[in-house]
PAZAPA-4460 file (N, C-alpha, C; in steps of 0.05 Angstrom, whole numbers, plus 32768, in hexadecimal, padded with zeros to 4 digits):
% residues 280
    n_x    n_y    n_z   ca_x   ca_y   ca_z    c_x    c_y    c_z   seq   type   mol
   7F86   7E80   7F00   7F7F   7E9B   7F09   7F60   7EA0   7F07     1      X     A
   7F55   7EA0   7EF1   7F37   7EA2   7EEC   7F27   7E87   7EFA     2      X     A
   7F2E   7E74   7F07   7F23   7E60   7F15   7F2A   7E6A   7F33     3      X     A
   7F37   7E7D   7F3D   7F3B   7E82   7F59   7F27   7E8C   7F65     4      X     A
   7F1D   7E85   7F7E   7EFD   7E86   7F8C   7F05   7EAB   7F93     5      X     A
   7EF2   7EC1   7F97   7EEF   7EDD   7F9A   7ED6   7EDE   7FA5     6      X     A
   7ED2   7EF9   7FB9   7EBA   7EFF   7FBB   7EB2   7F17   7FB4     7      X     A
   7E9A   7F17   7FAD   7E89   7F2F   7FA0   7E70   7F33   7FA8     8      X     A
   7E66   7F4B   7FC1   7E4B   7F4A   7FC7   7E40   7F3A   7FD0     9      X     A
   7E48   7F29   7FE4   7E44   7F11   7FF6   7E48   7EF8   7FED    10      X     A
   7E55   7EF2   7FD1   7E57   7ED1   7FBF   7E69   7ED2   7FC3    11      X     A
   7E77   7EB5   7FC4   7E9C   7EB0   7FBF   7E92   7EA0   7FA4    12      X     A
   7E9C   7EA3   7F8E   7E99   7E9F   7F6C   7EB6   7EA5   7F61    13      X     A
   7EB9   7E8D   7F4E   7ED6   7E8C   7F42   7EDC   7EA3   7F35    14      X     A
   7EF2   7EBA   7F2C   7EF3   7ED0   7F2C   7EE7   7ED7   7F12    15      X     A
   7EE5   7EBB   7EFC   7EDB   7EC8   7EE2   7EBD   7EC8   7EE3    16      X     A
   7EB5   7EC4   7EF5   7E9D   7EC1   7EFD   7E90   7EE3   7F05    17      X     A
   7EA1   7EEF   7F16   7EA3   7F08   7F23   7E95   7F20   7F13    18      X     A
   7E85   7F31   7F0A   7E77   7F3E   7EFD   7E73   7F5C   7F0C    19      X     A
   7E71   7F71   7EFD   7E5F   7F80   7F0A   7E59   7F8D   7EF8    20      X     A
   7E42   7FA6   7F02   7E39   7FAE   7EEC   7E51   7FCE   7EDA    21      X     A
   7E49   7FD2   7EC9   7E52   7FE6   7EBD   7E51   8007   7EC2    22      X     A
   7E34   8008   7EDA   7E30   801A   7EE3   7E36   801C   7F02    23      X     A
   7E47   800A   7F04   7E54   8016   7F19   7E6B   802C   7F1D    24      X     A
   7E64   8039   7F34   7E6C   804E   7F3C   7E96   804D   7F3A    25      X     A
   7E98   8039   7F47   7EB6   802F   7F4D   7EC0   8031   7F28    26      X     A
   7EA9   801E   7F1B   7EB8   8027   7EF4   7EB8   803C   7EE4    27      X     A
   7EA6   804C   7EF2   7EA1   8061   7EE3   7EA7   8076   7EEF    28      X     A
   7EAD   8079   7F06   7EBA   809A   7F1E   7EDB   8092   7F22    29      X     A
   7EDB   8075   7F2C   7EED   8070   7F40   7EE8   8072   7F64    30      X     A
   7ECB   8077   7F5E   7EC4   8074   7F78   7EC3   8061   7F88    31      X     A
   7ED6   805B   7F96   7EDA   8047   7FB2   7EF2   804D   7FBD    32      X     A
   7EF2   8033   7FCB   7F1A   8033   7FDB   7F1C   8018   7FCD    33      X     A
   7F33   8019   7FE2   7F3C   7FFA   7FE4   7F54   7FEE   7FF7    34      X     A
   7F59   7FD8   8002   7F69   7FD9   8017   7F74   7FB6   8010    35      X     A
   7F94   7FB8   8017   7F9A   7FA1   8011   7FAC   7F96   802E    36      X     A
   7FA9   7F83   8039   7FB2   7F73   804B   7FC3   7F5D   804A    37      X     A
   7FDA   7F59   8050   7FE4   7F3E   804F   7FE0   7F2C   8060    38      X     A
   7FE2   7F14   8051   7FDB   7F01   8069   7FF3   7EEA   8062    39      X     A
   7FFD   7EE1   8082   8013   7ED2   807F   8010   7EBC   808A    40      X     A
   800E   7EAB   807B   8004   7E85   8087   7FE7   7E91   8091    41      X     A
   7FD9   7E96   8082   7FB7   7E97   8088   7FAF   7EB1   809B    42      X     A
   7FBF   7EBB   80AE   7FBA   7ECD   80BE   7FC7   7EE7   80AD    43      X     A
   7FA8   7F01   80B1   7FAE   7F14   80A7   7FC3   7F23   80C1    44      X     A
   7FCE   7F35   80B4   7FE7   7F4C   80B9   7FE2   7F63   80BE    45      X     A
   7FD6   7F66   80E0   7FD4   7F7E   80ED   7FB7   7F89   80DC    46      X     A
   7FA5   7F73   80DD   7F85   7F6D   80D4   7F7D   7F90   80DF    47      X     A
   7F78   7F99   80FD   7F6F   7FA9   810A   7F72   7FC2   80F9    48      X     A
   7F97   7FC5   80F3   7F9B   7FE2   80EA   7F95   7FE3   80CD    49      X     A
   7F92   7FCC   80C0   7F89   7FD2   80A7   7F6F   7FD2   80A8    50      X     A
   7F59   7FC8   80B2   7F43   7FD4   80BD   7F3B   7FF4   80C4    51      X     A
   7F4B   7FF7   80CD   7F48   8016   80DE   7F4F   8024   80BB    52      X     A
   7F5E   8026   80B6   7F6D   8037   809C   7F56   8029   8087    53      X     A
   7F3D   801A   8082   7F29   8013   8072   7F18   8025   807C    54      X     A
   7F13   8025   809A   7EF7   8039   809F   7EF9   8059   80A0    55      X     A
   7F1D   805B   80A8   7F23   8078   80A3   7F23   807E   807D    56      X     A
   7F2B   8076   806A   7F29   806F   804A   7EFD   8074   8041    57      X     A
   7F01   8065   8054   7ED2   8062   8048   7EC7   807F   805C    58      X     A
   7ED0   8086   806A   7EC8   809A   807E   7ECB   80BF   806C    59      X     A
   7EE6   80B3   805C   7EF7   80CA   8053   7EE7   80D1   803B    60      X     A
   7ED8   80BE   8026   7EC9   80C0   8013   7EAB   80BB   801F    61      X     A
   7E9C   80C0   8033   7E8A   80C0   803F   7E77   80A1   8033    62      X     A
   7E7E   808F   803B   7E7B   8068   802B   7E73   8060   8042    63      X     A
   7E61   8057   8051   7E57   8051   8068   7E69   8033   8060    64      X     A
   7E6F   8021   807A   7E82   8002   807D   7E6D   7FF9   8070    65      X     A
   7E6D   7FDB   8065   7E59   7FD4   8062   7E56   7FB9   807A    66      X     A
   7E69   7FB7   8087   7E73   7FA2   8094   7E83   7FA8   80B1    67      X     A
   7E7A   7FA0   80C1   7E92   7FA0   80D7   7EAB   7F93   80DB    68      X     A
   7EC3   7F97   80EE   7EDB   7F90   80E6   7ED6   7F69   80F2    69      X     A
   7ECB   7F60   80F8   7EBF   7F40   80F7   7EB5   7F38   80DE    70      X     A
   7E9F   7F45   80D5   7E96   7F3B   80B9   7EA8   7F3D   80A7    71      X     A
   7EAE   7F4F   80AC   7ED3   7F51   808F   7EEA   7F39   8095    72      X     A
   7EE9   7F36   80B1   7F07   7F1A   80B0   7EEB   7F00   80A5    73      X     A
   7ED4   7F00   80A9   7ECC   7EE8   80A6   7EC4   7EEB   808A    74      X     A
   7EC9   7EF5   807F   7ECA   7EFD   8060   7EE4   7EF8   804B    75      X     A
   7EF1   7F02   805A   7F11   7EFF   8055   7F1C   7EE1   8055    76      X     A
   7F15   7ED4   8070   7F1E   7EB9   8070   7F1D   7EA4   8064    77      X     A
   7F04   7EA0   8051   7F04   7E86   803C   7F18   7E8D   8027    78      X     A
   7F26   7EA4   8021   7F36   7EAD   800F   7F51   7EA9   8012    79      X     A
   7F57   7EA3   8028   7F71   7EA1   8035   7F7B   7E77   8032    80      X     A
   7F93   7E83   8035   7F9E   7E5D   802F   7FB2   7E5E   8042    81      X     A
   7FB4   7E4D   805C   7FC8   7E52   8076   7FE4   7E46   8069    82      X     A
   7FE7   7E44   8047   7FFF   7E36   8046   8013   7E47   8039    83      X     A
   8002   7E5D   8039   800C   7E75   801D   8010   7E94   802C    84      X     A
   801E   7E96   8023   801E   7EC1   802A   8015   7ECA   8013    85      X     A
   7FFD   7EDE   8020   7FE6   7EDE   800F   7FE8   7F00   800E    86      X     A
   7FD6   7F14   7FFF   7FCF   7F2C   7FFE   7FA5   7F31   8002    87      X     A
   7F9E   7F35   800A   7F7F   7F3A   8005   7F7E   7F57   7FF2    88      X     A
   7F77   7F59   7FE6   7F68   7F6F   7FD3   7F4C   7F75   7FDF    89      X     A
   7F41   7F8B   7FF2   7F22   7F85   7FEF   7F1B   7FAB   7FDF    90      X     A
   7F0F   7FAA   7FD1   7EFE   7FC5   7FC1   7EE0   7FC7   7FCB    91      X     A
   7ED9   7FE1   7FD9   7EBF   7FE4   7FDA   7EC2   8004   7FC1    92      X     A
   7EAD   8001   7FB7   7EA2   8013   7FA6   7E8B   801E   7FAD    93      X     A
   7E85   8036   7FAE   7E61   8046   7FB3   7E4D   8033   7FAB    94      X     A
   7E53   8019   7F88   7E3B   8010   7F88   7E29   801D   7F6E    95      X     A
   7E1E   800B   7F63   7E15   800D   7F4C   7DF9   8021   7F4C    96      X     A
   7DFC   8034   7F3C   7DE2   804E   7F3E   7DD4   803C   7F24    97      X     A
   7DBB   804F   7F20   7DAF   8051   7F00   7DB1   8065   7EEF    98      X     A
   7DC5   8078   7EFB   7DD3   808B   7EEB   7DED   8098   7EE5    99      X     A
   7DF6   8097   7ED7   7E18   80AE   7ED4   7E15   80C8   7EE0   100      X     A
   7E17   80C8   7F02   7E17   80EB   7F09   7E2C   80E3   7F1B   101      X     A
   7E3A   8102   7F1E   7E4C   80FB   7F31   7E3C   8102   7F4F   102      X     A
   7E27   810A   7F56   7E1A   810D   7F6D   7E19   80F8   7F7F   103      X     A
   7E1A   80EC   7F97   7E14   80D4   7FA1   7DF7   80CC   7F98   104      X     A
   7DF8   80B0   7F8F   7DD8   80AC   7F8C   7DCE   80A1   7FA8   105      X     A
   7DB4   809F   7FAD   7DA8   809D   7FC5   7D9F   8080   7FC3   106      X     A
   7DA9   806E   7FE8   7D99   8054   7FE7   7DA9   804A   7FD1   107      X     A
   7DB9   8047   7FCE   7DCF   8037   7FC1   7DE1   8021   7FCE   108      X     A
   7DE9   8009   7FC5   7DF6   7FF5   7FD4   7E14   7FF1   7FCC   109      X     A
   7E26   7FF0   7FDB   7E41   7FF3   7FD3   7E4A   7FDB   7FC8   110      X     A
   7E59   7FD9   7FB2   7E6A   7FC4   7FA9   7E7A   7FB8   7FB1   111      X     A
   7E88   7FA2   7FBE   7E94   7F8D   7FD2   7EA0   7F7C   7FBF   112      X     A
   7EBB   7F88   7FC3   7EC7   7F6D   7FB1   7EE3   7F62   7FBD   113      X     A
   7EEB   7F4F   7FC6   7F05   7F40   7FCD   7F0E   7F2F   7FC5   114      X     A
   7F35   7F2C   7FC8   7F42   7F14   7FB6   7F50   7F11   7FBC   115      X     A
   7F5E   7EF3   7FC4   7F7E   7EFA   7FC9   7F8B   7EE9   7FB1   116      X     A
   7FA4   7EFB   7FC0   7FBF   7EF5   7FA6   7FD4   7EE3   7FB5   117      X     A
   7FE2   7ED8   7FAD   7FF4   7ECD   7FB8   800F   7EE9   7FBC   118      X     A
   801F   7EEB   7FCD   8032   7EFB   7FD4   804A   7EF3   7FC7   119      X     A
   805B   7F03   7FB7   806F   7EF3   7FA9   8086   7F09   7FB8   120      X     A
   809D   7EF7   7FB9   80B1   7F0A   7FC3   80C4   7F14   7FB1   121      X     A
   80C8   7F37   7FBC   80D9   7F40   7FAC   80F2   7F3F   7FA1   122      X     A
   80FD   7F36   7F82   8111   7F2A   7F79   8126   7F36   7F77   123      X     A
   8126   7F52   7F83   8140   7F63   7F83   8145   7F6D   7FA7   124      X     A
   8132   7F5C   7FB9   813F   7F61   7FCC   8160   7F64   7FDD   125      X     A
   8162   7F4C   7FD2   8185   7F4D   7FD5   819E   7F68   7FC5   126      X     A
   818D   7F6C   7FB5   819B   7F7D   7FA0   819D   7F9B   7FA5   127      X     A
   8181   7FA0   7FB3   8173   7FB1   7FAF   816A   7FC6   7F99   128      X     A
   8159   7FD9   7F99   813B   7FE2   7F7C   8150   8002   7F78   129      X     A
   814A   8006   7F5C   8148   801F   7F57   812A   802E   7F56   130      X     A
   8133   8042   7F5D   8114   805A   7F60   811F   807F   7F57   131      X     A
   8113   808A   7F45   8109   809C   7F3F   80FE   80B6   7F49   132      X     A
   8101   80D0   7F50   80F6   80E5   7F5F   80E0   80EE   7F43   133      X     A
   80C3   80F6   7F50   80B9   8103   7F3B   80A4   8119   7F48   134      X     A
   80A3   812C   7F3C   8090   813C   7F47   8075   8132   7F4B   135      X     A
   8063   8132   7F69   804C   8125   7F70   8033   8133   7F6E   136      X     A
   802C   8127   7F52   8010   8131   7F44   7FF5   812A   7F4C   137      X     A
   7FF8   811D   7F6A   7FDC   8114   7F71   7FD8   8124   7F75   138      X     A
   7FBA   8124   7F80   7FA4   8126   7F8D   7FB0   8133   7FB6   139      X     A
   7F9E   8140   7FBD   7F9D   814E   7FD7   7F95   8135   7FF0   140      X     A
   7F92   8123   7FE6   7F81   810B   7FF6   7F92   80F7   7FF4   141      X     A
   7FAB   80F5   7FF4   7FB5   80D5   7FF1   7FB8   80C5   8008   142      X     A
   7FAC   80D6   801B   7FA6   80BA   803E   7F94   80AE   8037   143      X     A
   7F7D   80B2   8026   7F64   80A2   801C   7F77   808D   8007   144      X     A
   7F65   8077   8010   7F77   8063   7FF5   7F5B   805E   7FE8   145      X     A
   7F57   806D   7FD0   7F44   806C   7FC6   7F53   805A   7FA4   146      X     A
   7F3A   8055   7F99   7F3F   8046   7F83   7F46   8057   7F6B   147      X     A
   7F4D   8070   7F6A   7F56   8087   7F57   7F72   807E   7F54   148      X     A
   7F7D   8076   7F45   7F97   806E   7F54   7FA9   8076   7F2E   149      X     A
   7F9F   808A   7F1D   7FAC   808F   7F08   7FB9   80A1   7F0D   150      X     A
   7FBF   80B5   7F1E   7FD5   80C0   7F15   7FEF   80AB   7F29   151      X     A
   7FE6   80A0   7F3D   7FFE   8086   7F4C   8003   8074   7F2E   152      X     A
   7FF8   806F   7F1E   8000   8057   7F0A   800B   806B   7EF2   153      X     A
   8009   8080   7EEC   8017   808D   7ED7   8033   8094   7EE6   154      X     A
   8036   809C   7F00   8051   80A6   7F0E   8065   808B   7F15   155      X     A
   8056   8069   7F15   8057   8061   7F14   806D   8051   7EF8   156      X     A
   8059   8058   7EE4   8068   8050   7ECE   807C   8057   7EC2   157      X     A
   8081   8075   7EC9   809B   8081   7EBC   80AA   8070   7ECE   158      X     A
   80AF   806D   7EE6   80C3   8060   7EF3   80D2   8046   7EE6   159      X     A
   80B2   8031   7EE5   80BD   8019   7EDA   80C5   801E   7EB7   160      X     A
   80BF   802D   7EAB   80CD   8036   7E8F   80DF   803F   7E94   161      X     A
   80ED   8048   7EA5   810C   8053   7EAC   811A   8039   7EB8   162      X     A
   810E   801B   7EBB   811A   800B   7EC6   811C   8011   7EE6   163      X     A
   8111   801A   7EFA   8105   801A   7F12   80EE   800C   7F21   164      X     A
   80F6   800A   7F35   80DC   7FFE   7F4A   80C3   8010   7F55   165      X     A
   80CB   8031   7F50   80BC   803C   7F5D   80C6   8058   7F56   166      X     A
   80B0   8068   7F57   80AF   8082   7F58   80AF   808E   7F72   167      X     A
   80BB   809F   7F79   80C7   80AD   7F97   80B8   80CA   7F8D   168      X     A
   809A   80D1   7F9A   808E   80EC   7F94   8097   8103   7FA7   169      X     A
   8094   811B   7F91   809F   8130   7FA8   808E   814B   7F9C   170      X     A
   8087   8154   7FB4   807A   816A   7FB9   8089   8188   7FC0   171      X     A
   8090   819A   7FB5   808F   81AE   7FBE   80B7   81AD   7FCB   172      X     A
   80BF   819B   7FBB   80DD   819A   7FC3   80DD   8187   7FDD   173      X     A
   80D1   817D   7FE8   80D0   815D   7FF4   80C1   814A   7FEC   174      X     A
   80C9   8134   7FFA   80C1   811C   7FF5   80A8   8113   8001   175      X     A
   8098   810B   7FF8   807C   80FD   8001   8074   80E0   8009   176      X     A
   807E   80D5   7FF2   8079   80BB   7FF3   8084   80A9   7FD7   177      X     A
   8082   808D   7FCE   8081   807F   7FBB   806A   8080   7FAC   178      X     A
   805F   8083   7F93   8046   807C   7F87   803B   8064   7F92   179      X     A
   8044   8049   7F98   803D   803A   7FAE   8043   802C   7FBD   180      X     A
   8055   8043   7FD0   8062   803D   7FEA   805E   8057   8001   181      X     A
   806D   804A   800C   8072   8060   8021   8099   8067   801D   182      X     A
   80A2   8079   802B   80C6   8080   801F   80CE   8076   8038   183      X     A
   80DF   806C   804B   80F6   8079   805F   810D   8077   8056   184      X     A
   811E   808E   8061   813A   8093   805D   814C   8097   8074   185      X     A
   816C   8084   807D   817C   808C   808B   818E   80A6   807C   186      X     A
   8186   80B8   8091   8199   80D1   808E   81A7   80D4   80A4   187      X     A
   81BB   80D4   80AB   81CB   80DE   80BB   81D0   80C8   80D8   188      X     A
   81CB   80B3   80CE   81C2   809D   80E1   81A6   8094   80F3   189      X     A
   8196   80AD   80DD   8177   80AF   80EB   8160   80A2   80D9   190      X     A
   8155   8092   80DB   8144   8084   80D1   812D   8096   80C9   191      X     A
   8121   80AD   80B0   8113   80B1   80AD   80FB   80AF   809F   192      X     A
   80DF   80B7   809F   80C9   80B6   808E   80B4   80C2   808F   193      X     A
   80AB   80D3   807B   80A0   80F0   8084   8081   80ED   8091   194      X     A
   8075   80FD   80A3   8063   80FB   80AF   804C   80F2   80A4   195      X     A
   8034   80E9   80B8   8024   80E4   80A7   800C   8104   80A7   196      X     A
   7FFB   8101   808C   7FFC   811B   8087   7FE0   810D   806C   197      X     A
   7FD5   811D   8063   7FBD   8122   804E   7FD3   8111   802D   198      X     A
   7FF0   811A   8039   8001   8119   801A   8005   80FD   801B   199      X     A
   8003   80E7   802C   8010   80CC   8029   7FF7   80B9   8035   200      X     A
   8002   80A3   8027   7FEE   8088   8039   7FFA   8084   8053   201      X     A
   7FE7   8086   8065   7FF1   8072   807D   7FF2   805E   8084   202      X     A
   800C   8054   8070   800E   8031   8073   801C   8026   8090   203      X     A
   8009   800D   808D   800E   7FFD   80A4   8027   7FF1   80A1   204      X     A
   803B   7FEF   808D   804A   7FDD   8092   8068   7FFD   809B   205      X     A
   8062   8014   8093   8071   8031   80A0   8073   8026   80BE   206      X     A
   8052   8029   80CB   804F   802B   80E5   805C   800E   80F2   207      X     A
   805C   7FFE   80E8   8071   7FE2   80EF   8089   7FE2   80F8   208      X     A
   8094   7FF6   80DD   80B1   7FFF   80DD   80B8   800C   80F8   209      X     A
   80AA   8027   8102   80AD   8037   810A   80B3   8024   812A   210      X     A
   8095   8017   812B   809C   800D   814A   80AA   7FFC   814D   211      X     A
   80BA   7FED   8136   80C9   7FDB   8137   80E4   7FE0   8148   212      X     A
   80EA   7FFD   812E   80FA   8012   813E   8100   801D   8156   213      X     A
   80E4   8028   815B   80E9   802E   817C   80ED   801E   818D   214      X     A
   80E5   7FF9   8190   80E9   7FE2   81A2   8108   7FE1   819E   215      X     A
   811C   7FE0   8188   8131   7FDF   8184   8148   7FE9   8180   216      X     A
   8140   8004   8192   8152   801D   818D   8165   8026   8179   217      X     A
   8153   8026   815C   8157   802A   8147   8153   8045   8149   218      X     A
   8165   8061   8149   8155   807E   8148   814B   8082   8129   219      X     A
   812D   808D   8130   8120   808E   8120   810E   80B4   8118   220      X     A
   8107   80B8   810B   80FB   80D7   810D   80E0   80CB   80FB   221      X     A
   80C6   80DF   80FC   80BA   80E2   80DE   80B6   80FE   80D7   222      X     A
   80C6   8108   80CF   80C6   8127   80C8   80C9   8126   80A2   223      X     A
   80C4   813F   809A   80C7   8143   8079   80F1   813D   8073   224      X     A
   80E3   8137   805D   80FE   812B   804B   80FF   8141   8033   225      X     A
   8116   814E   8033   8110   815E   8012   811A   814A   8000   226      X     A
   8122   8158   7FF1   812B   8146   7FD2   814A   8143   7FD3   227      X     A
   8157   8154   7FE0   816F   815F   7FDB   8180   8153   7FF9   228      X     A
   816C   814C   801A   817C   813A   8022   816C   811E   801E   229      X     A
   815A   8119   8011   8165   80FA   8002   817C   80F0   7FF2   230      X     A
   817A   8100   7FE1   8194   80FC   7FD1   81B1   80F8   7FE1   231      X     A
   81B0   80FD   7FFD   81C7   8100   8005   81C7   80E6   801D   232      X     A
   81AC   80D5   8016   81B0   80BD   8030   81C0   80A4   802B   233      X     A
   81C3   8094   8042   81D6   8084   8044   81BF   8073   8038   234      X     A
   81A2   806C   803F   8191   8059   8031   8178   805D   8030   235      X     A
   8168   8057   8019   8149   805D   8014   813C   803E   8015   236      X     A
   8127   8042   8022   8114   8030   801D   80F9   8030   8011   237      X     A
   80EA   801E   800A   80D5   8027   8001   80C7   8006   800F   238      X     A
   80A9   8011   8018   809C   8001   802C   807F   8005   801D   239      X     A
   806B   7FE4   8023   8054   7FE0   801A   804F   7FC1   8026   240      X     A
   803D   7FBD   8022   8028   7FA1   8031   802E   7F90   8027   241      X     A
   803B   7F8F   800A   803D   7F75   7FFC   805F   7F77   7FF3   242      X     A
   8070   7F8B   7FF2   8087   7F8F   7FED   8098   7F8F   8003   243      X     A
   8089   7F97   801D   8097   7F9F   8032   80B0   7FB1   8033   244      X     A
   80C3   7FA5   803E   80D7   7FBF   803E   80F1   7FBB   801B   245      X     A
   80EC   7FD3   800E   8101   7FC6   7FFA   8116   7FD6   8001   246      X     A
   8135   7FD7   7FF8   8147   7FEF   7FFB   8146   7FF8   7FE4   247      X     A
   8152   800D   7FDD   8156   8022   7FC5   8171   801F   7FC8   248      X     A
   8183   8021   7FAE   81A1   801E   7FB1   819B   802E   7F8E   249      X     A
   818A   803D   7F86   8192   804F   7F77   8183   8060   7F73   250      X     A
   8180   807F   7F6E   816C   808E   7F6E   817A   80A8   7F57   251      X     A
   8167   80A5   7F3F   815E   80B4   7F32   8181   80B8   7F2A   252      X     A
   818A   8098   7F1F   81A0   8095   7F18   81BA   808F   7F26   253      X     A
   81BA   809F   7F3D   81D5   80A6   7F4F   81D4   808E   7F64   254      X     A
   81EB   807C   7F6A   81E5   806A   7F75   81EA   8075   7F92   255      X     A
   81DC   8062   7FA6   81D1   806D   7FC2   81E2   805E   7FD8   256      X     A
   81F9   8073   7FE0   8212   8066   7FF1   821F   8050   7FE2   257      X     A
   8227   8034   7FED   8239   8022   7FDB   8229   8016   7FC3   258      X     A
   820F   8018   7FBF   8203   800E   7FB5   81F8   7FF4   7FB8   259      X     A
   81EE   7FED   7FD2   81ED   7FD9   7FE3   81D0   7FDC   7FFA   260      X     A
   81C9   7FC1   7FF6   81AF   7FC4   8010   81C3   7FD9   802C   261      X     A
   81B7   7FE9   8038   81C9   7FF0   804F   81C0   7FE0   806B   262      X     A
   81D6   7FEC   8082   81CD   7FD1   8092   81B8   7FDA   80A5   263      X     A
   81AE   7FEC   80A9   8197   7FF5   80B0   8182   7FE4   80A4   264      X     A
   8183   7FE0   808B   816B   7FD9   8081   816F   7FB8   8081   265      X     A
   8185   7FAD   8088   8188   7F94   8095   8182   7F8E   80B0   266      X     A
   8188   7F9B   80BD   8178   7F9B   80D9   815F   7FA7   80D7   267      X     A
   8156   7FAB   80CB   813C   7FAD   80CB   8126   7F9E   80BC   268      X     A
   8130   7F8B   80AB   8120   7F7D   8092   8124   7F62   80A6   269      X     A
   8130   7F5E   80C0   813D   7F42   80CB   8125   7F48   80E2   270      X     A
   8126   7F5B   80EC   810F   7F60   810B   80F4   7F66   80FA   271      X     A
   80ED   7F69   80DC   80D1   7F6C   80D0   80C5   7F49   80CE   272      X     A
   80DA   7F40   80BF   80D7   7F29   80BC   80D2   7F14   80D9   273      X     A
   80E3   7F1C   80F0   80DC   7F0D   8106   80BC   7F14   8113   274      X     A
   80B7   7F24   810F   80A2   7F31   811A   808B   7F2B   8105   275      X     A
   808A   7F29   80EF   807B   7F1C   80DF   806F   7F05   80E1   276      X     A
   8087   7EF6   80E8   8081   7ED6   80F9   8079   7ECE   810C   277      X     A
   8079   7EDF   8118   8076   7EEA   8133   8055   7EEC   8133   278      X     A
   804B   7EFC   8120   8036   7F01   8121   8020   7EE3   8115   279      X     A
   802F   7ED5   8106   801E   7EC1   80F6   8017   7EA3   80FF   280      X     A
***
């Protein structure tokens, strides 16, 4: 792990190599984003839209690119291995000041850092995850995927201390999202997942789902979910870049229909997967 090649600020350097300073903004605010990509046999995974969702993320915290969407795949690519399903990690940060203010400092250079991981697959797919409802204590901004990400890892942890995969956030007597996922739910034979909105990420691997759906006349909605008809669906999912689609077969104890992947989410994890391949 500490011998795996990373880049930082224009070097590719083994990661224990990797440094920055102390007065950076990203260690000391949490000022930056960050955006993660999969890549499957060497080719990244809908490169463009995770692009677009980096410049909308650096736009949202006013972070000029530091890079265009060419210099970033030719950045990306010595990191990649065409034999592996991979994840990229890249973090820009505001960038190291010569002082602790929270004001933007001026003429400052942003921090650049990328890595990949190898992609491991999830061991309870077959089984499917338990997940947790908890009231959603973020922040007004969770379309920004910024690097703030403590109250996602405290809502986070109660879950996995309850023996769960995930926390299922809710706002105001509906559902929002996963601390880090996106939700969909069949209700009534309708595939849903609540809009996109200031309250959720707009993950690429949602918008996958969605059009997957519409090519395959899967009926689908994205309208709000409360709390009360989740509880009452035939199946939950929870969706992300490196998890992709998991099912939920228990929530906040009560098991969810037979307690079984449902077949919705079999026909749909079979046309993700084709199309995945599809793409690589």
């Amino acid at each position: 792990m500490d011998n795996k090649i990373v880049y930082l600020n224009g070097q590719y350097l083994p990661l224990c190599d990797a440094k920055i300073s102390v007065m950076d903004r990203g260690f000391l605010f949490g000022d930056g984003i960050y955006e993660v990509i999969p890549s499957y046999s060497g080719k990244l995974f809908h490169f463009q839209e995770h692009m677009e969702r980096l410049e909308n993320s650096l736009c949202s915290i006013r972070l000029a690119n530091p890079h265009d969407r060419t210099q970033w795949l030719e950045i990306f690519t010595p990191l990649l291995d065409a034999s592996l399903d991979q994840s990229i990690y890249l973090q820009i940060t505001r960038g190291v000041a010569d002082k602790r203010d929270h004001a933007f400092p001026a003429n400052i250079t942003p921090t650049v850092f990328a890595m990949s991981s190898t992609i491991a697959p999830f061991t309870e797919l077959d089984s499917g995850a338990k997940a947790i409802s908890i009231d959603d204590s973020r922040w007004e901004l969770c379309n920004v995927k910024a690097t703030t990400l403590l109250a996602n890892i405290l809502l986070r942890q109660q879950a996995v201390e309850k023996g769960c995969v995930e926390a299922i956030l809710v706002k105001d007597g509906y559902v929002t999202e996963g601390a880090a996922s996106n939700i969909f739910a069949v209700i009534d034979g309708v595939l849903i997942t609540p809009p996109k909105s200031h309250e959720i990420l707009p993950g690429i691997t949602r918008d996958v789902i969605l059009e997957l759906a519409e090519h395959n006349s899967i009926p689908y909605s994205e309208d709000i979910i409360s709390l009360d008809a989740l509880q009452t669906a035939s199946e939950i999912w929870l969706t992300s870049s490196t998890r992709e689609i998991i099912p939920v077969v228990q929530l906040d104890g009560e098991t969810i229909a037979n307690g079984k992947p449902g077949p919705i989410w079999f026909t749909m994890n079979r046309l993700f997967q084709a199309y995945k391949q599809s793409q690589s």
